[in-house]
VEXVO-863516 format. One line per 5 residues: for each residue x, y, z of C-alpha. Coordinates in steps of 0.02 Angstrom, whole numbers. Each point is the difference from the previous one (the first is absolute). Layout:
VEXVO-863516
X,Y,Z  ... .
This chain:
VEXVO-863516
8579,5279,7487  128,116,70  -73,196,80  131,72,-151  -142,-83,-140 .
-157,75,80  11,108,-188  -208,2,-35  -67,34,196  128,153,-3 .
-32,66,-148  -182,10,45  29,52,173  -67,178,13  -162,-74,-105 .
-48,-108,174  60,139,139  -119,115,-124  -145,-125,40  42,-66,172 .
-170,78,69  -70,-124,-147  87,-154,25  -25,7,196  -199,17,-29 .
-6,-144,-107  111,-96,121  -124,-16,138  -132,25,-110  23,-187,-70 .
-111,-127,83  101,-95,93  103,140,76  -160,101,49  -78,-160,77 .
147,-44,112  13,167,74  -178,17,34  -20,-177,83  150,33,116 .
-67,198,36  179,86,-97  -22,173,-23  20,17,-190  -13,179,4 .
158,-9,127  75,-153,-111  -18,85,-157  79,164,56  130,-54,95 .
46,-197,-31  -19,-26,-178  46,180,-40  177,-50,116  13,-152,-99 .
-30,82,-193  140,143,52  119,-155,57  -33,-72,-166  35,136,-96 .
142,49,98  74,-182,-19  -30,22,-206  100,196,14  144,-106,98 .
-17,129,131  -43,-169,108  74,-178,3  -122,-139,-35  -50,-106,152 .
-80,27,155  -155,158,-13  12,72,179  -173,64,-31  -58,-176,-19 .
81,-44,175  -133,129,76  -141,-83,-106  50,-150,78  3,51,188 .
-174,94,-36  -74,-154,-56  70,-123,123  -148,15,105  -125,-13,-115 .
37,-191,-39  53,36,-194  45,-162,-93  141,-6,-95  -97,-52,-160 .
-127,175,36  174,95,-4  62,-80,-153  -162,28,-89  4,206,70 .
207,-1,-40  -57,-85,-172  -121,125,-58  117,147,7  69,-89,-155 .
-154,-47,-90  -46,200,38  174,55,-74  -17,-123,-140  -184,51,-48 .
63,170,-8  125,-16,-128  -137,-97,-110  -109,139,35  133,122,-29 .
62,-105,-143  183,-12,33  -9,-176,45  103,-136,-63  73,-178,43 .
170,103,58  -79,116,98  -134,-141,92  159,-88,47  89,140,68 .
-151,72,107  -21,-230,79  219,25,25  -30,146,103  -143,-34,79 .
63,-204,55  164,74,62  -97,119,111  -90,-144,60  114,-105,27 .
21,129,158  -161,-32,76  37,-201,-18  149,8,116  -96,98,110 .
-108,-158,9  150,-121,5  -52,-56,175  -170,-5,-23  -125,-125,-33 .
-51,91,-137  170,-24,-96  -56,-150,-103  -188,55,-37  60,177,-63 .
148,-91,-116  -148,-134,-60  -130,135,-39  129,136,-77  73,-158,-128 .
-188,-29,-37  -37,175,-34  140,31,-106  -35,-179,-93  -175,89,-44 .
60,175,-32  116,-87,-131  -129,-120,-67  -95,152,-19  128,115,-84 .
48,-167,-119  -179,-42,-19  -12,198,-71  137,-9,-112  24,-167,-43 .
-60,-175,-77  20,-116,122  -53,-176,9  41,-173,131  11,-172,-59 .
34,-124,120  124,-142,-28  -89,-96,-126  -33,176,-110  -172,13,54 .
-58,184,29  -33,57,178  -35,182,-21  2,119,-135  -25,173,17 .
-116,125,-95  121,39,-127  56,-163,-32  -182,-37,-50  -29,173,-78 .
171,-87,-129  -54,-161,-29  -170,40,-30  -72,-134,131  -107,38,161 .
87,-72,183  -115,-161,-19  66,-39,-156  194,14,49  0,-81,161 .
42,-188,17  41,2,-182  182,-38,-77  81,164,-28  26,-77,-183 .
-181,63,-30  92,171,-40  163,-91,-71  14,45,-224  24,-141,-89 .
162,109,-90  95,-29,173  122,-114,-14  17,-137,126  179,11,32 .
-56,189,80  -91,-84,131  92,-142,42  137,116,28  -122,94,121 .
-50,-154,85  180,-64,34  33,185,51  -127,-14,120  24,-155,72 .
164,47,35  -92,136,120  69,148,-90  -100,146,-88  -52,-12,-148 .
3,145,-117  -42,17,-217  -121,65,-128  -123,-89,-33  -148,-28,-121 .
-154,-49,53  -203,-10,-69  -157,84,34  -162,-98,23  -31,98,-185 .
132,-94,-94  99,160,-5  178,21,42  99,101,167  198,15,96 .
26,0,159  177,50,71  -27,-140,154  95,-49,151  -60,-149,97 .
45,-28,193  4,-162,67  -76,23,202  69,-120,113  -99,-71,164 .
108,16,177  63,-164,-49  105,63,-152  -115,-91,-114  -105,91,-168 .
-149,28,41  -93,106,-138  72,102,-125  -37,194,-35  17,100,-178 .
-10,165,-20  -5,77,-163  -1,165,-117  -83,4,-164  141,23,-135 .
-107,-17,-144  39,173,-82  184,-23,45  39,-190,-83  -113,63,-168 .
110,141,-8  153,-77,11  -72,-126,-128  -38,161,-118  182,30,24 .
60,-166,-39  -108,3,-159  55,163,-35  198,-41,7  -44,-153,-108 .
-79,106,-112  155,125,-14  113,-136,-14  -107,-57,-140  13,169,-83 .
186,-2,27  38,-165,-72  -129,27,-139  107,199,-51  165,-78,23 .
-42,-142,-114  -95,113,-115  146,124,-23  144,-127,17  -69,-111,-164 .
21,145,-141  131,57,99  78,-178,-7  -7,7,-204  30,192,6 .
196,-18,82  10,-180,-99  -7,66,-180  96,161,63  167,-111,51 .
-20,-95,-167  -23,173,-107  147,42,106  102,-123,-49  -49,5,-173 .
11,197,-14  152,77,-82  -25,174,-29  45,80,185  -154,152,-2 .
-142,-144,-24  103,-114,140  4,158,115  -178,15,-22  -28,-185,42 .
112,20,149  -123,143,61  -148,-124,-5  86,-155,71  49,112,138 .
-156,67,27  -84,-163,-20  119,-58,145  -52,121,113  -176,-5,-7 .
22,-192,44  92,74,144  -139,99,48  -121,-129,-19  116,-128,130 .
6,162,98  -197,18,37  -17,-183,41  128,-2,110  -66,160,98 .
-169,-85,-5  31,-134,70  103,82,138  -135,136,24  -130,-169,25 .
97,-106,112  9,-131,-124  188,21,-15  77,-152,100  186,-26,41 .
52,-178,-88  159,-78,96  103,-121,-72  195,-43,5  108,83,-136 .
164,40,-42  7,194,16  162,13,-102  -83,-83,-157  -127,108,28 .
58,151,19  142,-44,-141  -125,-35,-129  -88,160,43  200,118,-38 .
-8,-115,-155  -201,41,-53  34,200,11  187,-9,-40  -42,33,-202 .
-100,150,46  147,84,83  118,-47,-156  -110,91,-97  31,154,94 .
170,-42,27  -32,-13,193  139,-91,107  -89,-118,146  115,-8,146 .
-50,-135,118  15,-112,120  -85,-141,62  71,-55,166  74,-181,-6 .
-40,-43,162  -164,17,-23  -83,-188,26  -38,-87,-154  -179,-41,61 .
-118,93,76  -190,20,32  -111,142,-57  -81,52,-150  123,3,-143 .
-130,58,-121  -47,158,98  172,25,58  52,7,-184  -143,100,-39 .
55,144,100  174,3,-35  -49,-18,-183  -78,166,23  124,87,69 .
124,-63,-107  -101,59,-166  -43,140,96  201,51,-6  27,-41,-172 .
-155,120,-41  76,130,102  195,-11,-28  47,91,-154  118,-72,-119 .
181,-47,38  -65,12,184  9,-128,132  -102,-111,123  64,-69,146 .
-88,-160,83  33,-72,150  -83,-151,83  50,-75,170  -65,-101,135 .
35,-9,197  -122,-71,138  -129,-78,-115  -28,165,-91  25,30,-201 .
63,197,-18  -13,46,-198  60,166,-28  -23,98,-199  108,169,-20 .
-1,93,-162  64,148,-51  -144,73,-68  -62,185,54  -71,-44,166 .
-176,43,99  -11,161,57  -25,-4,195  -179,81,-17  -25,-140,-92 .
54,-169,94  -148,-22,123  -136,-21,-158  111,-108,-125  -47,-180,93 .
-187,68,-32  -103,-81,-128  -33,115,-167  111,119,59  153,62,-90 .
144,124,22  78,94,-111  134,-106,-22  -102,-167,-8  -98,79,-140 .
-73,-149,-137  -72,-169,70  -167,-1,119  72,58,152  -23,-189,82 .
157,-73,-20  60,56,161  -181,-28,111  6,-168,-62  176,-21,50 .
-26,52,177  -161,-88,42  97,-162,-63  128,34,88  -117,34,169 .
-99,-130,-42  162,-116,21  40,90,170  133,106,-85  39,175,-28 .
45,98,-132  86,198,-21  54,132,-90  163,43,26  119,165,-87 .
146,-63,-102  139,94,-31  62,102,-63  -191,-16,-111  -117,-124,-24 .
-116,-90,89  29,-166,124  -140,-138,43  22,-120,128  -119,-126,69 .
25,-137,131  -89,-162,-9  1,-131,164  23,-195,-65  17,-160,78 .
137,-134,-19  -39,-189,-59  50,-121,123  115,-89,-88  93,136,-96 .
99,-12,-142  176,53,-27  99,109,-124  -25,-83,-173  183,14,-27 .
172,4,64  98,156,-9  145,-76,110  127,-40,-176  -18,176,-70 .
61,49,196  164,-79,-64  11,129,-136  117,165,1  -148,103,-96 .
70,189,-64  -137,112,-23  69,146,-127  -21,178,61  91,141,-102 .
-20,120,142  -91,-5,170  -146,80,-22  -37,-153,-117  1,-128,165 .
-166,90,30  -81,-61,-133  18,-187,52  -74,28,156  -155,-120,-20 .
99,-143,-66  104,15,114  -100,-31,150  -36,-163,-88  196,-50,-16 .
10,36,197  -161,-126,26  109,-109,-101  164,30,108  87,24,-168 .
176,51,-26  -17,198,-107  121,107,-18  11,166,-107  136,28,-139 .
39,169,-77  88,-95,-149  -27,-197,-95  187,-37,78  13,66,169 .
-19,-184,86  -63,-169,-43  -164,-50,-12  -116,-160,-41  -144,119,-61 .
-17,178,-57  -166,106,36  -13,156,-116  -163,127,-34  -8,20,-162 .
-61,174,-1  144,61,97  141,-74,-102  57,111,-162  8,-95,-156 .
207,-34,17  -39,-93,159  -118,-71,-66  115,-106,-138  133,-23,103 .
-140,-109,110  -56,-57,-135  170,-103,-50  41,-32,195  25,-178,36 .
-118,-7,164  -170,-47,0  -118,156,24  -154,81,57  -64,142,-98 .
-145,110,93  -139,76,-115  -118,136,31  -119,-83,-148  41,-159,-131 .
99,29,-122  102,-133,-108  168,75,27  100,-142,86  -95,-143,-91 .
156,-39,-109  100,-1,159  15,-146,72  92,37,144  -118,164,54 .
-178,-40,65  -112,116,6  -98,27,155  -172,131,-51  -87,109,162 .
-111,-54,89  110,-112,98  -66,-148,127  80,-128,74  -33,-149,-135 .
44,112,-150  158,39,85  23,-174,37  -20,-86,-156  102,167,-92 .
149,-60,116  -19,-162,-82  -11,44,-154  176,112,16  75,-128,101 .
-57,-152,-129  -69,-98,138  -154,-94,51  -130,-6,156  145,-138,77 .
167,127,-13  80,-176,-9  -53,-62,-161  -18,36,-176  -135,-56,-139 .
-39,15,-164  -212,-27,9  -84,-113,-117  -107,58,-112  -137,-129,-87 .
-43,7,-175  -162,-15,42  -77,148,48  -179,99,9  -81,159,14 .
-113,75,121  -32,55,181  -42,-124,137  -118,23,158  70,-144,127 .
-138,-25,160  127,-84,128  0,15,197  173,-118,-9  170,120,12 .
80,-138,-52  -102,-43,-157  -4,154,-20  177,5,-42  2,-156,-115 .
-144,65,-75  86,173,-54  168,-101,-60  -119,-110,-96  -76,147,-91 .
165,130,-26  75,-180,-59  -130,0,-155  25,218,-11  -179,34,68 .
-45,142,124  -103,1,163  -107,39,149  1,-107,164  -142,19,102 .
16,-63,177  -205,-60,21  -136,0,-109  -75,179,64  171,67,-90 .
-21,-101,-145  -186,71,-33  41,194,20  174,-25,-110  -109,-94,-132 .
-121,148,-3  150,140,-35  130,-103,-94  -28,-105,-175  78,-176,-8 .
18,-104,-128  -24,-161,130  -21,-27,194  56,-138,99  -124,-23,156 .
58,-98,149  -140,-87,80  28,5,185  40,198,67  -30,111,126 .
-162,126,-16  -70,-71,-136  49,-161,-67  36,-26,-170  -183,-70,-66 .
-64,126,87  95,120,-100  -16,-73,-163  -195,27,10  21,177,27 .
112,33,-145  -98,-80,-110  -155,73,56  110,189,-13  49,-61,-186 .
-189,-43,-33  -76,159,83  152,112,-90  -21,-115,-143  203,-24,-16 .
54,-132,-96  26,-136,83  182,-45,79  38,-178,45  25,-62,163 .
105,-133,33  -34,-81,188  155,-52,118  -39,-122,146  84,-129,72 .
-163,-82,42  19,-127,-143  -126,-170,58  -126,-41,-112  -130,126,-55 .
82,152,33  83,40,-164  -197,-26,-68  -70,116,142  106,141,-34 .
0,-5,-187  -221,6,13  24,140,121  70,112,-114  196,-43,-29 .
73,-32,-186  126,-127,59  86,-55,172  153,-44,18  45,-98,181 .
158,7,106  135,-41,-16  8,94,-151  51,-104,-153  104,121,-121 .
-51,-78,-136  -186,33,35  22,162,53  82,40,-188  -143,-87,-64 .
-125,123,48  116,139,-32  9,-68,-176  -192,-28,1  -53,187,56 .
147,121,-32  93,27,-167  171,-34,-33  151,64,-45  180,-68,-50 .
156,46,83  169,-62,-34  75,-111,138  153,69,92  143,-91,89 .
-23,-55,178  139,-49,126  -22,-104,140  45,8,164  25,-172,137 .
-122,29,145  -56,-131,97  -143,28,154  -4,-125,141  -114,-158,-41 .
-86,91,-138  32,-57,-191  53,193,-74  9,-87,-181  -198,-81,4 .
-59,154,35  102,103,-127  -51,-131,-101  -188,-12,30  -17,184,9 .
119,65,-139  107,112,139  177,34,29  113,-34,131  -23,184,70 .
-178,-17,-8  -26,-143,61  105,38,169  -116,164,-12  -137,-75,40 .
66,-127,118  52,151,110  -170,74,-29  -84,-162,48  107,-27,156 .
-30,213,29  -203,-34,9  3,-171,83  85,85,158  -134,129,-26 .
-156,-148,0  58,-126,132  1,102,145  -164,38,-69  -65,-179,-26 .
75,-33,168  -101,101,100  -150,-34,-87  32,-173,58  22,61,184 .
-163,72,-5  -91,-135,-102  -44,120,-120  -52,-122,-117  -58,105,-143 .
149,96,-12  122,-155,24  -92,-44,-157  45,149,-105  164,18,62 .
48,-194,-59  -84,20,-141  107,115,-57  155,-69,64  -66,-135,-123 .
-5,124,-149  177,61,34  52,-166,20  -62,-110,-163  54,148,-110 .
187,-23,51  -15,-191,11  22,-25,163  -94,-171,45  20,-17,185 .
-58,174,38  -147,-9,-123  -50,-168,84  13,72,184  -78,155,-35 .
-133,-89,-92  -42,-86,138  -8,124,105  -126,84,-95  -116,-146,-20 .
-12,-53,190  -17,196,28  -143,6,-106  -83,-144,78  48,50,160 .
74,-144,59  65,11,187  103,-160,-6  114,52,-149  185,49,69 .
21,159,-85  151,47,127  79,-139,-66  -21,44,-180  27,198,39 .
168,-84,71  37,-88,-169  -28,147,-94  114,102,101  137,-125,6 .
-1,-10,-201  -3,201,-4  129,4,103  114,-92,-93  -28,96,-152 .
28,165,103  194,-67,37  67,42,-195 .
């Protein structure tokens, strides 16, 4: 304790100097005091007046800082008065000592005491003592006054923790040694009753052992212990104690006995139980209204899109528009209030995973695009390239938000306006700014618009949430988000969100480098027009492409033509249309104008970095390899419906998808079975493929939930079709009585795989088109058994071979230091799914290693060489990595 935090003595300061005549009196009016001046003949008349009343001003004037702590030179005289009149050092202690008790019985008596201001009234009074011990330094008193002063203050503590505390000593076996009157007064048991009995005479049977073997092993340890506890009265009846337990060591360093003092905390853990109940309770109420309004709703906007559809005359469809609108924001309201709750409760958590933000946020332009055609709104964006493919945060919030802000524009931006969105990254940190040209926020306004239920004038309609919501997601994530003016009107919105990187990241999913070889002529009629590709052109200078304006179709040569379509007048517009160059027409919103050209592709805002990709393509007739061309294969056998795949593999993942698009059926991939549960719950499918070994929640573990949400939701049932490459005997039987319709093992077996297509989807016939083959060959690997066994082509076989080879360099450094470590368990789980990747393409000497692997992991066997095998692996990877 420093002088500077003396707060609770100096506030009450002029309180003592009012009643120094008081406190002095009682000073040498004590027992002890009185006694020792009368047995050694000390004037008290003379000691009161002058002594103590010369020590009480030195106090206060030490507390006022008009003094500096130390030495009291009135104490100095005591001392000389008293050195003849053979004055122990314990006798001055005691007289020292009871100018305390007299200033502390005061401020009960004057009831300002408290524990702050006890301990501040001991500071000053042991640093003023300290004074009159180095007085004594050379004195054979030294030692007696430091015993008797550590064994006065030991009591006066005792005491003041006695007062206010339950206290209790067990010695090292947990037998109690002493408990104190309120420790009995608890429990409920008299003194003769507690001690030499186990302090688990008090212990409730609801504590859990684990509690105090942690305490014991905390203990032992010799370090404080310290946790809420619950313990029983000799009634039966329950109590808390907020504890801490000191261990006292003898001179030797060993335990000796241990010490706990406590504080009743009964009142506090019930109410935070009547919390806890009470949160439960809301969230009940919550779950119950949203489910209550969301089923008629459900049936409410279901028969509205099929009336819609159905509808002719345009007055009844307007009216139908009205309600399905209406209908669709009332569900928005309803996600709105459960969102805020749980954000208001602290139930909201932050749920990290790896994703690929451009997906993300591309699907997102897509999702809100049709609401700006409507309006006829033009979405200039751009997405920055550079941007890592993978990342780590919470795509679903991180959506969420920008979601908002994005509808939020639309709302806002009247027709034939525009939005502008643009979303970069530097140092680890997303930056997603939304601009529309709306009407604005008027400054008054700007400070109460991230407020919940509160709404301007020109964010009139909705709750008034959309925006709190937004910002405490944002903060939650340890971002920021702002207002900002954008002229010349409307209003901008930027938030910043910090993300990690992967360890192993991925690269750019293609290869701009053979349009760099391209002489591309971007059509502007005048200059002002440049202006107006300003977005996609930060994207051709990511790219490093080769642009250059033209006033007119023949001012130089070219390989591709850009054009807006907008800002070309309908004679330009035909003579493009009969030019003999491939190219790229830019449209505010779809339209079907270019379809019959074959030469002009037509490129639709919002634009991202895959839709410009694959639209370059497309104009330039090429495929993912700009050094190849294919005609795909189409089968004649073909089926309908939408397909949940559970897989943790990238690179089954891959086959997988082929597989699928191969027999003209849509999908979701789910990386773990925690994403395959929550996209069952939102999405239908018509069948889900469940891989049985994943991440977070393996895939039987996940199979029992969905069918026990299709029994509590009472859903239909949709079958699930189990993936594993454990194959030995029983398994198949195991899975299939645990809740699977059929399993199918790897490798995957075409043929089987079509027969439970066959078996659970319907079918439809398609007319077989021509194929062309290409020669590849891959080094030691037999391309035509596997196009062969799984009904690929040459392109897609070397796909996944490059996809393979692209996640094996991603595993074995994993594997490989699991080994280091002997991380058995996850040496285990990394081979086996080496082993997964491996029997699907066929390849027999990595299957066989990596099986190995797994099996001497999993029985932990020491003497196994798994360098050696690592090394195997490796050496065959390698080899495939030189084509």
């Amino acid at each position: 304790m420093r002088d500077n935090e003396l707060l609770n003595i100096q506030n009450n300061v002029e309180v003592f100097e009012l009643h120094k005549d008081e406190i002095l009196h009682q000073w040498i009016s004590y027992r002890d005091p009185k006694r020792i001046l009368a047995f050694h003949d000390i004037d008290s008349v003379l000691f009161e007046q002058y002594f103590a009343s010369g020590v009480f001003d030195y106090f206060m004037s030490v507390i006022k800082k008009e003094k500096e702590l130390g030495d009291c030179p009135v104490m100095k005289e005591l001392l000389n008065y008293l050195k003849d009149r053979d004055v122990s050092a314990n006798e001055l202690f005691i007289i020292c000592s009871h100018f305390r008790k007299s200033m502390i019985d005061f401020s009960y008596d004057a009831k300002i005491n408290s524990k702050n201001l006890l301990d501040e009234i001991s500071y000053v009074f042991d640093e003023n003592f300290a004074g009159v011990l180095k007085l004594y330094t050379d004195t054979i008193f030294q030692k007696e006054q430091e015993i008797v002063k550590n064994v006065q203050l030991l009591n006066e503590y005792k005491k003041a923790l006695d007062e206010s505390a339950i206290v209790s000593k067990t010695d090292v076996n947990g037998l109690i040694t002493y408990a104190n009157e309120n420790f009995c007064e608890i429990c409920g048991y008299a003194k003769d009753e507690l001690i030499g009995q186990s302090h688990n005479l008090v212990r409730h049977p609801d504590t859990k052992d684990s509690m105090f073997d942690n305490m014991w092993e905390t203990l032992k340890t010799k370090q404080i212990f310290q946790g809420t506890i619950k313990n029983r009265k000799k009634d039966g009846s329950a109590y808390f104690l907020d504890i801490t337990i000191v261990p006292i060591l003898d001179p030797f360093e060993g335990v000796s006995e241990f010490i706990a003092i406590g504080y009743e905390v009964t009142t506090l853990v019930q109410a935070r139980q009547e919390a806890v109940d009470a949160g439960k309770a809301k969230e009940s109420f919550l779950s119950s209204m949203s489910h209550e309004i969301r089923t008629p709703l459900n049936a409410i906007l279901g028969f509205v899109a099929i009336l819609l559809e159905e509808e002719k005359d345009p007055k009844h469809s307007h009216y139908l528009q009205i309600i399905n609108n209406s209908g669709e924001n009332l569900l928005g309201i309803i996600n709105d209030i459960l969102d805020l709750s749980k954000l208001k409760s602290g139930a909201f958590t932050v749920d990290n995973k790896v994703f690929n933000p451009h997906d993300e946020f591309a699907h997102t332009l897509e999702l809100f695009s049709q609401s700006a055609y409507a309006k006829s709104i033009l979405i200039r964006s751009f997405i920055d390239p550079m941007m890592p493919y993978e990342l780590i945060s919470d795509p679903l919030r991180i959506k969420q938000v920008f979601s908002n802000l994005f509808s939020n524009a639309i709302k806002f931006t009247p027709e034939k306006g525009e939005i502008e969105i643009v979303i970069e990254y530097k140092d680890k940190v997303i930056t997603i700014c939304v601009c529309d040209s709306g009407s604005g926020v008027n400054k008054k306004d700007r400070e109460k618009i991230f407020e919940a239920f509160k709404q301007t004038k020109a964010t009139q309609g909705g709750t008034g949430l959309g925006l709190s919501i937004s910002k405490q997601l944002v903060e939650h994530m340890g971002g920021s988000i702002e207002y900002k003016e954008h002229l010349p009107k409307g209003s901008c919105f930027e938030f910043k969100i910090p993300v990690d990187e992967p360890e192993i990241k991925t690269s750019l999913p293609f290869d701009p480098t053979p349009f760099q070889k391209l002489r591309i002529a971007i059509y502007c009629a005048s200059a002002d027009i440049e202006e107006r590709y300003k977005y996609i052109r930060r994207y051709w200078d990511s790219f490093e492409l080769n642009t250059f304006c033209i006033r007119s179709l023949d001012e130089d040569e070219y390989d591709l033509l850009f054009f807006i379509d907008t800002y070309v007048n309908e004679e330009m517009k035909n003579k493009i249309m009969h030019l003999d160059v491939p190219s790229i027409a830019l449209l505010n919103t779809p339209n079907k104008k270019y379809d019959d050209c074959s030469h002009i592709t037509s490129l639709v805002y919002p634009i991202y970095c895959e839709k410009m990709y694959n639209t370059f393509l497309e104009a330039l007739e090429m495929t993912p390899r700009d050094d190849a061309k294919y005609v795909k294969k189409s089968y004649q056998r073909r089926f309908k419906g939408h397909v949940l795949v559970a897989e943790d593999n990238v690179a089954n993942q891959e086959l997988i998808k082929i597989i699928l698009e191969r027999y003209g059926l849509s999908y979701y991939i789910a990386s773990d079975g925690l994403e395959a549960v929550s996209t069952f719950k939102v999405a239908s499918f018509d069948l889900v493929f469940m891989d049985e070994q994943m991440p977070r929640k393996n895939g039987l573990e996940s199979t029992k939930e969905i069918l026990s949400y299709e029994k509590a939701q009472a859903k239909k049932h949709t079958p699930i079709i189990g993936l594993s490459a454990n194959v030995i005997e029983g398994s198949k039987e195991r899975a299939l009585s645990f809740g699977w319709d059929a399993f199918l093992g790897k490798p995957l077996v075409i043929k089987e795989f079509e027969e439970v297509l066959e078996k659970y989807l319907q079918e439809e016939d398609v007319l077989e088109k021509e194929t062309s083959e290409v020669d590849y060959t891959y080094n030691g690997i037999n391309i035509q058994r596997l196009k062969d066994e799984l009904l690929l082509e040459d392109d897609e076989v070397l796909l996944l071979l490059r996809t393979f080879v692209k996640k094996m360099k991603k595993s074995l450094p994993i594997l490989a230091k699991a080994i280091k470590e002997n991380n058995y368990n996850k040496i285990s789980l990394e081979a086996h799914s080496i082993k997964g990747s491996a029997s699907n393409f066929r390849f027999e000497d990595l299957e066989s290693l990596s099986s190995k692997i797994e099996e001497s992991a999993r029985k932990e066997n020491k003497n196994f060489g798994y360098k050696e095998a690592l090394d195997s692996i490796q050496k065959i990877v390698e080899d495939m990595s030189k084509n």
